[in-house]
MMTF fields as JSON, N, C-alpha, C and O atoms, coordinates in Angstrom:
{
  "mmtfVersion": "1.0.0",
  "mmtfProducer": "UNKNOWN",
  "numBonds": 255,
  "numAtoms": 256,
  "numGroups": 64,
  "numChains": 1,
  "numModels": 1,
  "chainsPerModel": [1],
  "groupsPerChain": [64],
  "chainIdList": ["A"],
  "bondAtomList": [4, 2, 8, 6, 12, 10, 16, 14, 20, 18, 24, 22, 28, 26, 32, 30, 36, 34, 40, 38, 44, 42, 48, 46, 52, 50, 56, 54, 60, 58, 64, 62, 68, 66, 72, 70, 76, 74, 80, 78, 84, 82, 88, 86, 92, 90, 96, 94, 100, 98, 104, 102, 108, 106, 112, 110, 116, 114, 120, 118, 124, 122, 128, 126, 132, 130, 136, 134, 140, 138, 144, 142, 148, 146, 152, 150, 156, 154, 160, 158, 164, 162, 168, 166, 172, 170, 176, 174, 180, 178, 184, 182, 188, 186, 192, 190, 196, 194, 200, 198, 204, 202, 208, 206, 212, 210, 216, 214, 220, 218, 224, 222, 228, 226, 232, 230, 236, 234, 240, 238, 244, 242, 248, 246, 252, 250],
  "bondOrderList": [1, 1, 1, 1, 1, 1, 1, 1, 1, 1, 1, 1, 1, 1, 1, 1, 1, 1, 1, 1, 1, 1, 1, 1, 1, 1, 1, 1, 1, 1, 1, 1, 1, 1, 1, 1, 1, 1, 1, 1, 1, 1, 1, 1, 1, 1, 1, 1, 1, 1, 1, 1, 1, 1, 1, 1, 1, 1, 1, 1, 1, 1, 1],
  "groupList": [{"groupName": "UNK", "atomNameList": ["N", "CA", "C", "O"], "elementList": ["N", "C", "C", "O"], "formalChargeList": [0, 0, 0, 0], "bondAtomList": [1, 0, 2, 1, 3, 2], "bondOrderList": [1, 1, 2], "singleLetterCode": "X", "chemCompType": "L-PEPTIDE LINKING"}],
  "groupTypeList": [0, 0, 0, 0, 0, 0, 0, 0, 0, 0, 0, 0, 0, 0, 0, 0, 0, 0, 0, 0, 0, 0, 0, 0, 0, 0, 0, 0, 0, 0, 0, 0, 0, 0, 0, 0, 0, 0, 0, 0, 0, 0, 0, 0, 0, 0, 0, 0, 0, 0, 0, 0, 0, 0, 0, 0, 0, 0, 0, 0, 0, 0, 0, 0],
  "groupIdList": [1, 2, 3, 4, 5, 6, 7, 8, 9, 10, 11, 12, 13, 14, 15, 16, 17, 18, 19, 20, 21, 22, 23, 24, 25, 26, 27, 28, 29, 30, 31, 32, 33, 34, 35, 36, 37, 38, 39, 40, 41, 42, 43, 44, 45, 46, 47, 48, 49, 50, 51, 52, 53, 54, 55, 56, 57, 58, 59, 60, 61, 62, 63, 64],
  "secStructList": [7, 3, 3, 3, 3, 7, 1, 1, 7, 7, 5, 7, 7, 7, 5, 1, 1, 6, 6, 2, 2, 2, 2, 6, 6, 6, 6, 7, 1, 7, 7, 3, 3, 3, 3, 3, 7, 1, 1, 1, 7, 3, 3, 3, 3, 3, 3, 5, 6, 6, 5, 7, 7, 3, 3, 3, 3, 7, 7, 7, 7, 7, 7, 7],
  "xCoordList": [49.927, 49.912, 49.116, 49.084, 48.361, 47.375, 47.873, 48.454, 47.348, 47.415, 46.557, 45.783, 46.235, 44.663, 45.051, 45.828, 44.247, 45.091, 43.59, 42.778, 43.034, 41.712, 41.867, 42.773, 40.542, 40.615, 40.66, 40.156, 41.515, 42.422, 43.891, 44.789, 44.14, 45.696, 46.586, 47.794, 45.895, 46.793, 46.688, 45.827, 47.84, 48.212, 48.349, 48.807, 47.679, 47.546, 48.019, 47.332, 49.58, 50.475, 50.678, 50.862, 50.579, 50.53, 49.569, 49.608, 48.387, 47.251, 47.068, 46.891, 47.072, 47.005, 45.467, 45.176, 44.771, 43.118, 42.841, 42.931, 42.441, 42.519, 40.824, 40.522, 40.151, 38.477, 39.14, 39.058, 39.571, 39.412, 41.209, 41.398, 42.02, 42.772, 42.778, 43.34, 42.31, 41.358, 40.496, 40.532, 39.869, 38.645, 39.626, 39.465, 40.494, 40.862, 41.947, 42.783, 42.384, 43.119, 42.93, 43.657, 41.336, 40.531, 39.339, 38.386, 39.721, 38.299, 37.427, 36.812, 37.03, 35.184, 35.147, 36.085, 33.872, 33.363, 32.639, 32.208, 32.427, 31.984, 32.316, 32.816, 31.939, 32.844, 31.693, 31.121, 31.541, 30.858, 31.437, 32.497, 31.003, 31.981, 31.771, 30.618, 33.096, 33.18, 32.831, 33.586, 32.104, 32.349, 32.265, 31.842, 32.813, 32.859, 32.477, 32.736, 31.653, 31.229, 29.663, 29.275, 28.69, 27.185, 27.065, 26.202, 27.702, 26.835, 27.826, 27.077, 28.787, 29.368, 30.099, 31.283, 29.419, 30.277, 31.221, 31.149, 32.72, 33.776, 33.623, 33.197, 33.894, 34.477, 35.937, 36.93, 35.768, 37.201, 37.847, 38.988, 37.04, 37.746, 36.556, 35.465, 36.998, 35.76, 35.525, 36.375, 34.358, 33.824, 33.88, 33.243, 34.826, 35.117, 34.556, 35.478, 33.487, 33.475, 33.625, 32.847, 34.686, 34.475, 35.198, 35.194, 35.888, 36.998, 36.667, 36.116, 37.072, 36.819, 37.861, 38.738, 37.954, 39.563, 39.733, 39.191, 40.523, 40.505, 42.035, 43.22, 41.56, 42.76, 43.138, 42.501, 44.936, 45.7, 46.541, 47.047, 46.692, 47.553, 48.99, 49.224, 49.901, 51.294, 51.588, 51.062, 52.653, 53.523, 54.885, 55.344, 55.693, 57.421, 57.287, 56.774, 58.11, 58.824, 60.45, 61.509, 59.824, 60.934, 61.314, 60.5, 62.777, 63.383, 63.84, 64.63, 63.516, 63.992, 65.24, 65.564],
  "yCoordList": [52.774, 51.335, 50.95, 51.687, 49.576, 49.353, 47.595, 46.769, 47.556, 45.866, 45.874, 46.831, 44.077, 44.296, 43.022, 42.328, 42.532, 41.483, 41.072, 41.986, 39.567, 39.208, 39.085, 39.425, 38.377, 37.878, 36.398, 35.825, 35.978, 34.633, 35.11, 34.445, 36.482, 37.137, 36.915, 37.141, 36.399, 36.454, 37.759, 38.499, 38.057, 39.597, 39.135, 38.13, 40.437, 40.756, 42.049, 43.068, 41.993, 42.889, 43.223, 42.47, 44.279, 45.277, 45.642, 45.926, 45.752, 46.129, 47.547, 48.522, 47.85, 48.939, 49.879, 51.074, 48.646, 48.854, 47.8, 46.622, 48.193, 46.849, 45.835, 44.788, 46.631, 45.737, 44.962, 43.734, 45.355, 45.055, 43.892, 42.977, 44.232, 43.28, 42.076, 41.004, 42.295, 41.502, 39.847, 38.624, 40.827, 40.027, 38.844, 37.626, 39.419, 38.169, 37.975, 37.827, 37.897, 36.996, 35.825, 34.847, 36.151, 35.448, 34.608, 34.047, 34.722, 34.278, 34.78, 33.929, 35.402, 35.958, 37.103, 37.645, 37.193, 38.065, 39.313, 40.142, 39.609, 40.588, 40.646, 39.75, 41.837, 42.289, 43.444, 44.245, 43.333, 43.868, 44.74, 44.431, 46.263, 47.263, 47.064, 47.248, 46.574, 46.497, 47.503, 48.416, 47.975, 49.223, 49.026, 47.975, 50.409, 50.358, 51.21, 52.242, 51.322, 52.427, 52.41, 51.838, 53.092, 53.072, 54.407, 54.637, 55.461, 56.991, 57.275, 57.843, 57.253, 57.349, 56.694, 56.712, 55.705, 54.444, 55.127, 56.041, 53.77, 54.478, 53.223, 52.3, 52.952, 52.326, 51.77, 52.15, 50.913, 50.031, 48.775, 48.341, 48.33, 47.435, 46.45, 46.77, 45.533, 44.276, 42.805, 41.967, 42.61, 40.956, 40.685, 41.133, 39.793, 39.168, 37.556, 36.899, 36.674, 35.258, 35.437, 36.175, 34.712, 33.644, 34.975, 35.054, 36.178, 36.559, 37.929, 38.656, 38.305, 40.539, 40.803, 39.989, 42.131, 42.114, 43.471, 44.321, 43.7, 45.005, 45.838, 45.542, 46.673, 48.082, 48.488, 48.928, 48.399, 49.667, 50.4, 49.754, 51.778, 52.518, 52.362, 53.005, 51.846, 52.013, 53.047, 53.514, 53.807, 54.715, 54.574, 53.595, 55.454, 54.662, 55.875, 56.992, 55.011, 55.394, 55.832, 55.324, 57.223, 58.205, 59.2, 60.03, 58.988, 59.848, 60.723, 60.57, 62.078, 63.134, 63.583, 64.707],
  "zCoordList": [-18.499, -18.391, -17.147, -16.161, -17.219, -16.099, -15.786, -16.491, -14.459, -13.937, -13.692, -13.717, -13.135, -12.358, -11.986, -12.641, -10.397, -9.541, -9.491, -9.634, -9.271, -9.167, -7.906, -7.145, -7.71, -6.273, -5.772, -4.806, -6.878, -6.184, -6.221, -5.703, -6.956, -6.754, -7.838, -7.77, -9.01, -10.282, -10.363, -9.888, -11.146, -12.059, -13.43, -13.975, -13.876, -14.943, -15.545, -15.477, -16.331, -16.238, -18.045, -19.001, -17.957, -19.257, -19.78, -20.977, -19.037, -19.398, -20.337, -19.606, -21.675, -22.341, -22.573, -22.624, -22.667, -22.611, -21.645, -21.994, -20.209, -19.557, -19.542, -18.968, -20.324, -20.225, -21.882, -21.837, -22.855, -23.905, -23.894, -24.695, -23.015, -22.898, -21.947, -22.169, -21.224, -20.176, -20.836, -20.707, -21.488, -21.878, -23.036, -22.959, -23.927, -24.576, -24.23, -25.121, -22.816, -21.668, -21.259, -21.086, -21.061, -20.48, -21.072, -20.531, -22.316, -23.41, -23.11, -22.467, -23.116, -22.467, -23.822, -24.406, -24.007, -24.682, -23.899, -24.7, -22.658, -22.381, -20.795, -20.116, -20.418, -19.062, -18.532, -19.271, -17.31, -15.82, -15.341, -14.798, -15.317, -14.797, -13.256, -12.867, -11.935, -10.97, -9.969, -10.302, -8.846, -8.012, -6.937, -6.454, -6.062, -4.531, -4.129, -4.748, -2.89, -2.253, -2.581, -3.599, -1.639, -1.497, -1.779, -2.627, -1.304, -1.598, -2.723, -3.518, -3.188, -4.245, -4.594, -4.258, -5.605, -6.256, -7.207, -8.028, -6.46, -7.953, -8.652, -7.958, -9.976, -10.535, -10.563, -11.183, -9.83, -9.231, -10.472, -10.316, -11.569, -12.538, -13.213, -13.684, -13.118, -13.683, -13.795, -14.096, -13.536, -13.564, -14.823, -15.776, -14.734, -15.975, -16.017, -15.533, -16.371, -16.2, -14.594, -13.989, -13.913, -12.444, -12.111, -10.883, -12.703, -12.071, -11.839, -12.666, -10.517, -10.362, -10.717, -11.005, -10.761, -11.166, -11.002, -11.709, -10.025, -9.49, -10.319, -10.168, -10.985, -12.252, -11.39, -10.433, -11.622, -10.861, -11.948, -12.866, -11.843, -12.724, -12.391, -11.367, -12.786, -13.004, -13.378, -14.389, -12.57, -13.025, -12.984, -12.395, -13.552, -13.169, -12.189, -12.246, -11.094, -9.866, -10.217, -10.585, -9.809, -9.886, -8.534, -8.127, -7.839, -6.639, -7.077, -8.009, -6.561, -6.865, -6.656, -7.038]
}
């Protein structure tokens, strides 16, 4: 499971495919793969329309 927080700080929670759930969140038909870094760019999420939108992986939190 994935989120992704823009950068005015909405969340976007249950992301299963997050470019393809994203996009008809947001009405848009197409999406900008986001990145960071100059000598080795990662792929950090995506420009969607007005919005970046930075993917985080959820995991369940588990104490041993």
């Amino acid at each position: 499971m994935y989120m992704g927080i823009d950068q005015y700080g909405t969340t976007y929670h249950d992301l299963k495919h997050p470019r393809k759930d994203l996009m008809e969140r947001l009405g848009y038909k197409s999406a900008h793969k986001m990145y960071i870094g100059e000598d080795t760019p990662k792929h950090i999420g995506y420009v969607i329309g007005r919005h970046w939108v930075t993917i985080y992986q959820v995991k369940p939190w588990e104490k041993p």
